[in-house]
C-alpha positions in Angstrom: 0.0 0.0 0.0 1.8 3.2 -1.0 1.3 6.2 0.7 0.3 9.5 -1.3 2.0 12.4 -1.0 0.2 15.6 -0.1 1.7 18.8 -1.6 2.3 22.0 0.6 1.7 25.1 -1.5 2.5 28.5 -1.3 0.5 30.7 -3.2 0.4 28.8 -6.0 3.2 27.0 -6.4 4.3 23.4 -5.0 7.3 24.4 -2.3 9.2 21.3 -3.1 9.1 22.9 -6.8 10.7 26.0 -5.8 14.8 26.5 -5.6 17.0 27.7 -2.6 13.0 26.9 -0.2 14.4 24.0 1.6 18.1 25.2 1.7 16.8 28.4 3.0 14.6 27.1 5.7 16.9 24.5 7.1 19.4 27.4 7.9 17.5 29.9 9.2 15.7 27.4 11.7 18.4 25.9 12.5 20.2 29.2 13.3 17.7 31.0 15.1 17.3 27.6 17.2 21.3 27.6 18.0 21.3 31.8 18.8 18.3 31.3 21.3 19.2 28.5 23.1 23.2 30.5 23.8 21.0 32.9 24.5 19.1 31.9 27.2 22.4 29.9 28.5 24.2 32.9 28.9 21.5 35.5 29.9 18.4 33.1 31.6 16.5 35.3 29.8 13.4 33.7 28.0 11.5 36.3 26.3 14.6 38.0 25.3 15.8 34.6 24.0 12.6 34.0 21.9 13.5 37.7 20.6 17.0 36.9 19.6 16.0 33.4 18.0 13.3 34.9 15.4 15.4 37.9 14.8 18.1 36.0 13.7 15.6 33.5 12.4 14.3 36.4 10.1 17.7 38.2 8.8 18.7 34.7 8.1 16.0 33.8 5.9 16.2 37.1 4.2 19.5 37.1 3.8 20.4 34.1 2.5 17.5 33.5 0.2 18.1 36.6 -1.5 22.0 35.1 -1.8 20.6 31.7 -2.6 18.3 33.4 -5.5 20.9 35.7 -6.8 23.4 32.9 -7.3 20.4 31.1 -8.8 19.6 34.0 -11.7 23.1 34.4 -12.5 23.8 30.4 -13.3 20.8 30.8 -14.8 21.5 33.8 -17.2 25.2 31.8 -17.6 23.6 28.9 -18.8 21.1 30.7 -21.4 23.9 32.5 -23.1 26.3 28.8 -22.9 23.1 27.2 -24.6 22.9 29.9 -27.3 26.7 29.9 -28.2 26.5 26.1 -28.3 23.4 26.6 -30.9 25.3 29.1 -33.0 28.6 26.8 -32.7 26.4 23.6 -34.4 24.7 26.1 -37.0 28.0 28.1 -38.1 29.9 24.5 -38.3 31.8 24.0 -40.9 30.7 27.4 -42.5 32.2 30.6 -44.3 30.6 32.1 -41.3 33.0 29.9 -38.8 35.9 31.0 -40.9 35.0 34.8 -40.9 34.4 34.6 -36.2 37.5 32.7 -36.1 39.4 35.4 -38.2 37.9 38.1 -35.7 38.9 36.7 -32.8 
């Protein structure tokens, strides 16, 4: 008996789908749970704790999905103009046209 999955959406769109989500999350959990609990070790503070953990729980995310998306956009821009000068490499093979770029360069 196999078990069906149940997709979490976020406006839309299937999470799972979407680059850098998991990544992101995992960090900024993780972090916020590591600053909160030094936190309280070294202050016995809990509701300053709590403040500490989402704050860094909240620059984290922000920060490193924006990192984690930028990085994304560029390899994707990278690999659009890769895929067109492969395209134009295969077309201009063996060409007057080859000859002519070669000599240019």
């Amino acid at each position: 008996m196999e078990e069906e999955k149940k997709d979490v959406k976020l406006m839309g769109r299937n999470v799972s789908q979407m680059p850098c989500f998991r990544e992101t999350f995992l960090y900024s959990i993780s972090s916020g749970l590591a600053t909160g609990f030094l936190h309280f070790m070294m202050t016995s503070r809990i509701q300053r704790s709590m403040h500490v953990a989402i704050g860094t729980y909240g620059c984290v995310t922000l920060g490193y999905w924006t990192y984690c998306r930028y990085n994304y956009s560029l390899q994707k821009f990278n690999m659009g103009q890769l895929q067109e000068a492969m395209q134009k490499q295969a077309l201009y093979e063996g060409t007057e046209m080859e000859k002519q770029l070669k000599k240019e360069i």
